[in-house]
Structure formats: C-alpha cells, structure tokens
Biopython code that builds the backbone (N, CA, C, O; Angstrom):
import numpy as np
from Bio.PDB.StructureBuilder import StructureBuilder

atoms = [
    (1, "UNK", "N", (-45.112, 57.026, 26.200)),
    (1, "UNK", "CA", (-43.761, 56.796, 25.735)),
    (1, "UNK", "C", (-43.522, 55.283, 25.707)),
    (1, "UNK", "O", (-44.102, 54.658, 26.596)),
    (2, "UNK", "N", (-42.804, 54.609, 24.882)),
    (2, "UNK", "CA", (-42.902, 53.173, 24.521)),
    (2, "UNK", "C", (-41.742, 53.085, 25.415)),
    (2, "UNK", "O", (-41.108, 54.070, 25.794)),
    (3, "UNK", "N", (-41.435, 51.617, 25.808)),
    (3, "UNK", "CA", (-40.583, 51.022, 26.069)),
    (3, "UNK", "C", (-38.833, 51.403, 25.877)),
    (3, "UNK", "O", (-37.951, 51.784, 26.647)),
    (4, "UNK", "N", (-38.913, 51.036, 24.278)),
    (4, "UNK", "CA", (-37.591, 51.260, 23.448)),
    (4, "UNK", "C", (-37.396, 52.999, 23.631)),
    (4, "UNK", "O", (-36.281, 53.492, 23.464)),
    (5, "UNK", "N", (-38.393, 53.715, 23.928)),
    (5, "UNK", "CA", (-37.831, 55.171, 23.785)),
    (5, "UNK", "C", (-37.215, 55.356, 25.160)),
    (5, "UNK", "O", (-36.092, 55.818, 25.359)),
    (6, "UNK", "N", (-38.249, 54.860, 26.279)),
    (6, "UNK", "CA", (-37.815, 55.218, 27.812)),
    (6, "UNK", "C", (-36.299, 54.368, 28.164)),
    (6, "UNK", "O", (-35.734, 54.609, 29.231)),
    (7, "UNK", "N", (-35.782, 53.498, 27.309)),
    (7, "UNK", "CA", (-34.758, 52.720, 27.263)),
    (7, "UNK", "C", (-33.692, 53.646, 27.203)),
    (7, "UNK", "O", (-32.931, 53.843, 28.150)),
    (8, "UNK", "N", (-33.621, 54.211, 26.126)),
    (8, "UNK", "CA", (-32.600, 55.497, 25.769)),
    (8, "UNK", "C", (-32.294, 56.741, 26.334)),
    (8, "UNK", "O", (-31.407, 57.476, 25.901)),
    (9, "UNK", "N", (-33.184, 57.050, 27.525)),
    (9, "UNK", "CA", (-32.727, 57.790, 28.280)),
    (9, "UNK", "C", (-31.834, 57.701, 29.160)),
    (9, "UNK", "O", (-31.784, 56.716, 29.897)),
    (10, "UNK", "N", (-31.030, 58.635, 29.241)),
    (10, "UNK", "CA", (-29.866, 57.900, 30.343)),
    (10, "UNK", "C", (-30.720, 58.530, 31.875)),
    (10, "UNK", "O", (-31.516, 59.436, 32.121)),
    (11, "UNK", "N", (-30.040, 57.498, 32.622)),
    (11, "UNK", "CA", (-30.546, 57.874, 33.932)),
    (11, "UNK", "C", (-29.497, 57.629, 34.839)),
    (11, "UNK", "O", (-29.276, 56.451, 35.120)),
    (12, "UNK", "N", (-28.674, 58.682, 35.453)),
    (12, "UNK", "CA", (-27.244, 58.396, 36.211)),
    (12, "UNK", "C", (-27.285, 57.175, 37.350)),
    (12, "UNK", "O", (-26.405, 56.383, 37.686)),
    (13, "UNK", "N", (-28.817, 57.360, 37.861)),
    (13, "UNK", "CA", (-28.800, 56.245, 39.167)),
    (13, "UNK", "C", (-28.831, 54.939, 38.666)),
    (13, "UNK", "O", (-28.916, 54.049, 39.513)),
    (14, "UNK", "N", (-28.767, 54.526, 37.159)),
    (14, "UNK", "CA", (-29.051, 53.406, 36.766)),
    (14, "UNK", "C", (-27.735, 53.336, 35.847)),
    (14, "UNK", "O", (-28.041, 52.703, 34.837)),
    (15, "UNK", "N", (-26.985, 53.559, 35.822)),
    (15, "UNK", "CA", (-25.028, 54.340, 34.922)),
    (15, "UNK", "C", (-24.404, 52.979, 35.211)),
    (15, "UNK", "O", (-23.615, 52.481, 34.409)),
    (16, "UNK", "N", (-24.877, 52.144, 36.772)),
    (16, "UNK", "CA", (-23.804, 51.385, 36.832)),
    (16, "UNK", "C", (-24.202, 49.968, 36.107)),
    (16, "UNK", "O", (-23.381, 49.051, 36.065)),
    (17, "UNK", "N", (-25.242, 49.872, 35.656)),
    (17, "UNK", "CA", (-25.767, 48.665, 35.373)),
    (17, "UNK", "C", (-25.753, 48.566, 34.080)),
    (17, "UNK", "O", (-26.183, 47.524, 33.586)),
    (18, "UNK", "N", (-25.189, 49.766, 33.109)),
    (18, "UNK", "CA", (-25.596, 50.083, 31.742)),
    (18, "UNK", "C", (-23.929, 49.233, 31.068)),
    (18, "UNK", "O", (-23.567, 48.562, 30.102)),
    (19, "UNK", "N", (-23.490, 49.689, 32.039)),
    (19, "UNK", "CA", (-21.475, 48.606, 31.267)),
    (19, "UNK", "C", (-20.898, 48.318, 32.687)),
    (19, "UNK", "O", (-21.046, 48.954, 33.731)),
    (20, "UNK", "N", (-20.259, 47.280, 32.450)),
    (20, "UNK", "CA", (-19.739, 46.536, 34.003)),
    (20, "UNK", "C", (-18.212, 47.109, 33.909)),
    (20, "UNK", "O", (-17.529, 47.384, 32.922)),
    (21, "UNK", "N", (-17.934, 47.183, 35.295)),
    (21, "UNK", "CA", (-16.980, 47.793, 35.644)),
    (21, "UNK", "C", (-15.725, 47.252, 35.053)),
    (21, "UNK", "O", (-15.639, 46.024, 35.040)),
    (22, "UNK", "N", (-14.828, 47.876, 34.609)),
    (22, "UNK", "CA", (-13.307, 47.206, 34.112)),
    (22, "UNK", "C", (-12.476, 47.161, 35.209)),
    (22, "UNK", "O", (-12.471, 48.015, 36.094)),
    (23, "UNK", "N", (-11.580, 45.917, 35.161)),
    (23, "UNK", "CA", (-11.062, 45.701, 36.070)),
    (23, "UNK", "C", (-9.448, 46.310, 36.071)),
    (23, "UNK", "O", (-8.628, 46.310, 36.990)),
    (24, "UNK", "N", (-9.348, 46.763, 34.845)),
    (24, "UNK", "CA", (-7.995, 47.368, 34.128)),
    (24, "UNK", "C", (-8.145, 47.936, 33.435)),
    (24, "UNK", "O", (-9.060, 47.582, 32.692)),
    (25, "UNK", "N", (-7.483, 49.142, 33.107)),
    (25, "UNK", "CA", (-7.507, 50.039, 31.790)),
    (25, "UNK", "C", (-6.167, 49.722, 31.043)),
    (25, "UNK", "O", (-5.135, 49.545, 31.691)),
    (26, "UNK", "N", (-6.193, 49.630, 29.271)),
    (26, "UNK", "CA", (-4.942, 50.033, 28.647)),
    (26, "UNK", "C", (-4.544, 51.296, 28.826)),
    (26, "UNK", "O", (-5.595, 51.932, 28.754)),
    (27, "UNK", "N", (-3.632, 52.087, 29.023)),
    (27, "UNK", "CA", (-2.852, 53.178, 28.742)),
    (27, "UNK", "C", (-3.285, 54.450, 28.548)),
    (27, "UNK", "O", (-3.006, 55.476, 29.169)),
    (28, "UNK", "N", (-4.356, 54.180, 27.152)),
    (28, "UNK", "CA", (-4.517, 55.341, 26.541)),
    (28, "UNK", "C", (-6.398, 55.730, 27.610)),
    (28, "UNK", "O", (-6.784, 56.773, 28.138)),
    (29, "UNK", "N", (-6.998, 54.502, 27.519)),
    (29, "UNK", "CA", (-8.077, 54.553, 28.702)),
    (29, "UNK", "C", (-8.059, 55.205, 30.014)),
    (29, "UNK", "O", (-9.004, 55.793, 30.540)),
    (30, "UNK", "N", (-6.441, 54.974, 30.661)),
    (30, "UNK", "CA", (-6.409, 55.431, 32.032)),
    (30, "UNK", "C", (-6.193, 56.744, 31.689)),
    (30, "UNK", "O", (-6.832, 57.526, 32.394)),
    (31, "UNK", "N", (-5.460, 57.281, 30.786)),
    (31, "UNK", "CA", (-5.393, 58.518, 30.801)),
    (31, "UNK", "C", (-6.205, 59.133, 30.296)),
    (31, "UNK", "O", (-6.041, 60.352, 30.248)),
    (32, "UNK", "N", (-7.308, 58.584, 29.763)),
    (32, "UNK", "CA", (-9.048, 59.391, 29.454)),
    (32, "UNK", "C", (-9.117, 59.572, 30.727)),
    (32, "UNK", "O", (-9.166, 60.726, 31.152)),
    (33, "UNK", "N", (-9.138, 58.395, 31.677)),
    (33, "UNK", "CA", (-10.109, 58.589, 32.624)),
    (33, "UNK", "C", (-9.457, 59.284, 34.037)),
    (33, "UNK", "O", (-10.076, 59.373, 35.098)),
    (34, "UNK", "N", (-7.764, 59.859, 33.757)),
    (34, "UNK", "CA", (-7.229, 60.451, 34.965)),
    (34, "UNK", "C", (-7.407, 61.971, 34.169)),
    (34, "UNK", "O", (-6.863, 62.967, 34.645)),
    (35, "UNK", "N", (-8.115, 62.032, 33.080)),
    (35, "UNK", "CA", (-7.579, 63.615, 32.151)),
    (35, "UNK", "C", (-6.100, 63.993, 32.119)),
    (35, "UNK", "O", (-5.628, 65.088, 32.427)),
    (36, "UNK", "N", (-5.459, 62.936, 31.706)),
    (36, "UNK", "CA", (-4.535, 63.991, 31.739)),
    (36, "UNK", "C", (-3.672, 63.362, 30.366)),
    (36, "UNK", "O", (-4.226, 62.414, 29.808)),
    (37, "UNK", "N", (-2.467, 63.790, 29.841)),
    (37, "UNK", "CA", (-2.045, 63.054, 28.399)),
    (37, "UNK", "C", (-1.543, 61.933, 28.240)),
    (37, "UNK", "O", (-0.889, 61.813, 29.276)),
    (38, "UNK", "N", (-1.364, 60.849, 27.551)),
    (38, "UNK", "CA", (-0.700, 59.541, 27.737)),
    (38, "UNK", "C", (0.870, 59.562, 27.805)),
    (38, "UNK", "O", (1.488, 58.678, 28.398)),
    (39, "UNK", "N", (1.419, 60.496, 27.240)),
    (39, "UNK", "CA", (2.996, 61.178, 27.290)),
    (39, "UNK", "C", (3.217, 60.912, 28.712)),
    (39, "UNK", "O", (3.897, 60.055, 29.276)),
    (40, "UNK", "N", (2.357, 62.007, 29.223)),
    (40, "UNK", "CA", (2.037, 62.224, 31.146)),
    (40, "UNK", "C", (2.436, 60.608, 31.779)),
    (40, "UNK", "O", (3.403, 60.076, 32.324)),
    (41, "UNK", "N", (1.490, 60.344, 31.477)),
    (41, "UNK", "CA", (1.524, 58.876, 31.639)),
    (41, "UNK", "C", (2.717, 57.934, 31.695)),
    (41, "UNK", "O", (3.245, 57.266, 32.584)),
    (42, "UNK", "N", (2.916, 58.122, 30.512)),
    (42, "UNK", "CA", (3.831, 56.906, 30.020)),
    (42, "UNK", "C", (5.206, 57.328, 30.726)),
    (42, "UNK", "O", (6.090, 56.495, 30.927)),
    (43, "UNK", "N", (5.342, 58.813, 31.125)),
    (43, "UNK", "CA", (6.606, 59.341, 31.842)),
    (43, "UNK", "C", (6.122, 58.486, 33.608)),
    (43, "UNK", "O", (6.867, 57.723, 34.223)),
    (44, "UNK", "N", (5.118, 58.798, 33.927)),
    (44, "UNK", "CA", (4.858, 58.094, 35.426)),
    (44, "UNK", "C", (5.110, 56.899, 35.673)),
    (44, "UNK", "O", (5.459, 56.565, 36.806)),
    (45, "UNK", "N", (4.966, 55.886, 34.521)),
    (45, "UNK", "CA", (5.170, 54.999, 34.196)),
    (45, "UNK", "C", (6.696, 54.622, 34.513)),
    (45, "UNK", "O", (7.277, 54.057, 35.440)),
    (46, "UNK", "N", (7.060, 55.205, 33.304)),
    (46, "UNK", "CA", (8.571, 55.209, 33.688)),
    (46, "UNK", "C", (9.344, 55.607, 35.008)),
    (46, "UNK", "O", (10.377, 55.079, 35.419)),
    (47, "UNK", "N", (8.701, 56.555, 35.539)),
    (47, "UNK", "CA", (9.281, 57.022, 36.757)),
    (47, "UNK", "C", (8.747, 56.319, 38.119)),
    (47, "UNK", "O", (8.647, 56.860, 39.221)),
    (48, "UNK", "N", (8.366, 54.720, 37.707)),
    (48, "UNK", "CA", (7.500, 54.132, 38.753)),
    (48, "UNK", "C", (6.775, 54.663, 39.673)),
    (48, "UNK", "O", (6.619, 54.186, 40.797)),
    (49, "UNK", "N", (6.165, 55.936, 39.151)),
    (49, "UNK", "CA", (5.165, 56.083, 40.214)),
    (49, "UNK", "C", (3.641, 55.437, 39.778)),
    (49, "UNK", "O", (2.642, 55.901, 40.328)),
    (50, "UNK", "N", (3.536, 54.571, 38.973)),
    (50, "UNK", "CA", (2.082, 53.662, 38.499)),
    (50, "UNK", "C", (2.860, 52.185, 38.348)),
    (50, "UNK", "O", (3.961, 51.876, 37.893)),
    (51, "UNK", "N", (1.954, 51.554, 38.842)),
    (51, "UNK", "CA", (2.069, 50.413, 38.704)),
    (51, "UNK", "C", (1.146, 49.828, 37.164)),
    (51, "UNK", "O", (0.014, 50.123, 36.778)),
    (52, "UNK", "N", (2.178, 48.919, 36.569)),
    (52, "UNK", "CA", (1.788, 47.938, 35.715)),
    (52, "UNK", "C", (1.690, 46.710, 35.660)),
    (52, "UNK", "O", (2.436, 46.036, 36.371)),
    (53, "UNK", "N", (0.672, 46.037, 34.739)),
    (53, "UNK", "CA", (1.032, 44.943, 34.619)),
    (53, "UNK", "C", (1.147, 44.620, 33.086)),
    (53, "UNK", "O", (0.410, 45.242, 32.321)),
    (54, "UNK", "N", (1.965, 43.750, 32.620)),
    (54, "UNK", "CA", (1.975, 43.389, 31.256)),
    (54, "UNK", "C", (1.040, 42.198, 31.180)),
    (54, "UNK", "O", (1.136, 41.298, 32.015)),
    (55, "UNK", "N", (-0.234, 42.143, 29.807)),
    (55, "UNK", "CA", (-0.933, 40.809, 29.322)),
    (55, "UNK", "C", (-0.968, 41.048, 28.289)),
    (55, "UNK", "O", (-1.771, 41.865, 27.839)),
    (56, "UNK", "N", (0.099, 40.259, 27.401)),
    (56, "UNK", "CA", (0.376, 39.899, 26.052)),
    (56, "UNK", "C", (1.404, 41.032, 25.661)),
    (56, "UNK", "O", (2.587, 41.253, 25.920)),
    (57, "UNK", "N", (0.192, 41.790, 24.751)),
    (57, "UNK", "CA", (1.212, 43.281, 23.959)),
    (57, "UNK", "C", (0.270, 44.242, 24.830)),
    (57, "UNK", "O", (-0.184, 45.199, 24.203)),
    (58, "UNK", "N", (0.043, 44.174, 25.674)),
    (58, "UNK", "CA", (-1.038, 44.926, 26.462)),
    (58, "UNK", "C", (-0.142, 45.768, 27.493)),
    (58, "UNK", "O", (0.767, 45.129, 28.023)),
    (59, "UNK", "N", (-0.263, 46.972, 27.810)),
    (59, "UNK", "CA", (0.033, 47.590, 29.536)),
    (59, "UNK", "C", (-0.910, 47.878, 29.828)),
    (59, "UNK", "O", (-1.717, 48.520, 29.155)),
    (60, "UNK", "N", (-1.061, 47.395, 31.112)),
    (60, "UNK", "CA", (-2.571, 47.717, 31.452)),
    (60, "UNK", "C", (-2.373, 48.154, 33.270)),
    (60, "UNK", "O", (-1.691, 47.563, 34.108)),
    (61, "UNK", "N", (-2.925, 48.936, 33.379)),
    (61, "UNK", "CA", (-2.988, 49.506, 35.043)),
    (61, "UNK", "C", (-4.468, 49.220, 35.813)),
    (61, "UNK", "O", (-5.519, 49.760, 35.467)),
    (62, "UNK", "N", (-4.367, 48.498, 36.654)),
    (62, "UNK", "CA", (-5.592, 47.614, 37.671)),
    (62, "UNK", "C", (-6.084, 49.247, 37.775)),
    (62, "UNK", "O", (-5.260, 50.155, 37.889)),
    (63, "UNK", "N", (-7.328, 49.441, 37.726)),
    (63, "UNK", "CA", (-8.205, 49.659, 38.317)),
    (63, "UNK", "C", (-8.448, 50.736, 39.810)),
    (63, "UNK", "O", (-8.839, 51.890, 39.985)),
    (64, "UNK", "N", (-7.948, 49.555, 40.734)),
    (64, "UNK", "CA", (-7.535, 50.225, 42.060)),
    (64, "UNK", "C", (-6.693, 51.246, 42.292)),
    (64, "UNK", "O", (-6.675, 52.054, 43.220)),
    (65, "UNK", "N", (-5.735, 51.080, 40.998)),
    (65, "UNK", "CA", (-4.320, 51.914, 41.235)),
    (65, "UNK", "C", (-4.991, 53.310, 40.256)),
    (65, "UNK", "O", (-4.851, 54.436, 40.733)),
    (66, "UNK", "N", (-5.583, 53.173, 39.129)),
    (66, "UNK", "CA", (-6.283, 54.589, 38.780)),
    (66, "UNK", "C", (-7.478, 55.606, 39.835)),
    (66, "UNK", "O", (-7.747, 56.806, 39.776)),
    (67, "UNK", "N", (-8.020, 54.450, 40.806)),
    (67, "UNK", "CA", (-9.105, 55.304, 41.734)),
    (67, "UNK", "C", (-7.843, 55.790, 42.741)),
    (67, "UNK", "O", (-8.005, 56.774, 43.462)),
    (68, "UNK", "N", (-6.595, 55.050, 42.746)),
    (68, "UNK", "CA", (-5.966, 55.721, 43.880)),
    (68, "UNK", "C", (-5.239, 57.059, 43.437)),
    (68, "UNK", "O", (-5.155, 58.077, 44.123)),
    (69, "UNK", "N", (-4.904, 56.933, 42.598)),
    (69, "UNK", "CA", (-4.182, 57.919, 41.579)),
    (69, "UNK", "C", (-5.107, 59.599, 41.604)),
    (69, "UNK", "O", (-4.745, 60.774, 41.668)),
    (70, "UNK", "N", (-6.841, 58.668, 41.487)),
    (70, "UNK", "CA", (-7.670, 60.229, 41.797)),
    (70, "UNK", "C", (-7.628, 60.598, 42.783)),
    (70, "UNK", "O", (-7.588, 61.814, 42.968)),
    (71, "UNK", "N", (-7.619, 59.844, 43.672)),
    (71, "UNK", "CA", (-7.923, 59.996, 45.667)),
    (71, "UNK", "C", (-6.630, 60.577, 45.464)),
    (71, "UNK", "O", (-7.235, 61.605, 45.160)),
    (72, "UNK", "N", (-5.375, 60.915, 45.337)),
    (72, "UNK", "CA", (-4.015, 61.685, 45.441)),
    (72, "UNK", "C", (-3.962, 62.770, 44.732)),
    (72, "UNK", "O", (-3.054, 63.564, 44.978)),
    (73, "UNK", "N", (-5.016, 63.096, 43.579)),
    (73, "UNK", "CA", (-5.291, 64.343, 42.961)),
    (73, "UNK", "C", (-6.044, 64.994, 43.696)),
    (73, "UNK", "O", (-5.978, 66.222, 43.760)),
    (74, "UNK", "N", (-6.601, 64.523, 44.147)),
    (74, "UNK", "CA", (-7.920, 65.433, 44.868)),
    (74, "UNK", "C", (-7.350, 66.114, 46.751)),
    (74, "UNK", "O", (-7.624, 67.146, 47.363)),
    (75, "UNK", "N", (-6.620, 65.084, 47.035)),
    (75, "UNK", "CA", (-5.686, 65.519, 48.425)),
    (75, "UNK", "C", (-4.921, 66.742, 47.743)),
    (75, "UNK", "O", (-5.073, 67.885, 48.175)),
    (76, "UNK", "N", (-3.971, 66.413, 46.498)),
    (76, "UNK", "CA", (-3.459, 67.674, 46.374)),
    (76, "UNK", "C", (-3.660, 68.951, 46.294)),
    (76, "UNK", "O", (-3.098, 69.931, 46.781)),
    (77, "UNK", "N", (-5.208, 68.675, 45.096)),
    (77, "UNK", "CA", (-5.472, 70.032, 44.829)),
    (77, "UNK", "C", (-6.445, 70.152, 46.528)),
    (77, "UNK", "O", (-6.660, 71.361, 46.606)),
    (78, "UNK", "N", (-6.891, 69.674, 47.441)),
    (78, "UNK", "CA", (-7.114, 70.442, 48.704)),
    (78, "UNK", "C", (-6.359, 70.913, 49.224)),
    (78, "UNK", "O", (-6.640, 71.940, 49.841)),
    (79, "UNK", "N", (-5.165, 70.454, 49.237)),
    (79, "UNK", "CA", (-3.776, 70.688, 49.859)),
    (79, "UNK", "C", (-3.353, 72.233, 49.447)),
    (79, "UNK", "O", (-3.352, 73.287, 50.082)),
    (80, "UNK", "N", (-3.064, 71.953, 48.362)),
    (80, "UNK", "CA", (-2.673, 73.494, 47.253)),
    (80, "UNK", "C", (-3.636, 74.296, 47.358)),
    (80, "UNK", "O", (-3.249, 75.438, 47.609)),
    (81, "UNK", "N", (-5.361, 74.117, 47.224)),
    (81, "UNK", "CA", (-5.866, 75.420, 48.044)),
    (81, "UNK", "C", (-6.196, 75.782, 49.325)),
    (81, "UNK", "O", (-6.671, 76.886, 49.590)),
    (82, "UNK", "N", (-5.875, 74.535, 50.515)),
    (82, "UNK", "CA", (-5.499, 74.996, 52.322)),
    (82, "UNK", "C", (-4.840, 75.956, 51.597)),
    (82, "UNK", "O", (-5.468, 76.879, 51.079)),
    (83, "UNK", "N", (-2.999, 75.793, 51.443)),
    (83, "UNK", "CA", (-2.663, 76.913, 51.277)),
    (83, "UNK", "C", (-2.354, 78.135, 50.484)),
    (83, "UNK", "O", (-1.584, 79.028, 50.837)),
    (84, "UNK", "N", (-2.980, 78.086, 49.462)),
    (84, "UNK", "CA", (-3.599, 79.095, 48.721)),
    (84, "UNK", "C", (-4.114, 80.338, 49.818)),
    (84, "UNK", "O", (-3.741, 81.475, 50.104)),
    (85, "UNK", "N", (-5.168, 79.420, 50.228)),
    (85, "UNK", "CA", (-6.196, 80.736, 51.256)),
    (85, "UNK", "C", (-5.667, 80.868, 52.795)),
    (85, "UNK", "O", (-6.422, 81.436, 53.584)),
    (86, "UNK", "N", (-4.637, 80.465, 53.181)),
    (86, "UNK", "CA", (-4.048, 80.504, 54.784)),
    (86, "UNK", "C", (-3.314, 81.710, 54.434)),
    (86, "UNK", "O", (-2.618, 82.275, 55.277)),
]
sb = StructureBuilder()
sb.init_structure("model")
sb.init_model(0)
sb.init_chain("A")
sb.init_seg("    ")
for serial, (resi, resn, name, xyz) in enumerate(atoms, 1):
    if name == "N":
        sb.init_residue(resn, " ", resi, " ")
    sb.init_atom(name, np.array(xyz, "f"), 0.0, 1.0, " ", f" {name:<3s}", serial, name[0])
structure = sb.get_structure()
C-alpha cells in the first residue's frame, strides 16, 4: 500500500492531529456539535443560559462553554435515568 493511500485512512487515535482544535464555534457549529437546533440555541442564548462573545458580525461561544454545556447533558440524562429505574 503506498504512502498517499495509507494517508487516507482515517485512524481515530491519530483524529486529533488531522484539524486543530477551535477555540470558538459560530452558532450554527455549536449547535452541530451540541445536536441540537440553532432556534434551540439562539432561545438559550437569549435566555442567558450560554455565554457569548461578539467578533465583528460574528457570535461565537468559547469552546469551554460548549464542552460544559455536554458535561450538563450527560449529568442530566444520568439524572433522568437514576430516576427512571429507582
């Protein structure tokens, strides 16, 4: 197998080196990457539960505040099935 072919395989243990980490997402990005709709969003937004920052014509949400956003999905849904099964 040549070079250029073994290149194109993806290999997950090697995922982080393939695009460097963003330090902010626009809008429509964070809500790819929380799954859920930008509507969703843009209401959380409004309802200050996400933090923003404005650069230029940009909204953009750091990074930290989308991994925290998962770490509070993932408490919930444990939460909601503790008691589901109690």
């Amino acid at each position: 197998m040549s070079d250029r072919a073994r290149a194109k395989i993806f290999d997950p243990m090697r995922a982080h080196e393939a695009a460097p980490t963003k330090l902010a997402y626009r809008v429509h990005e964070a809500a790819d990457t929380l799954s859920i709709g930008v509507s969703t969003l843009w209401r959380r937004i409004a309802e200050k539960k996400i933090a923003t920052k404005k650069e230029g014509g940009n909204t953009l949400i750091l990074r930290s505040d989308v991994i925290s956003i998962c770490y509070a999905y993932m408490v919930a849904d444990r939460v909601s099935v503790y008691f589901a099964l109690a």
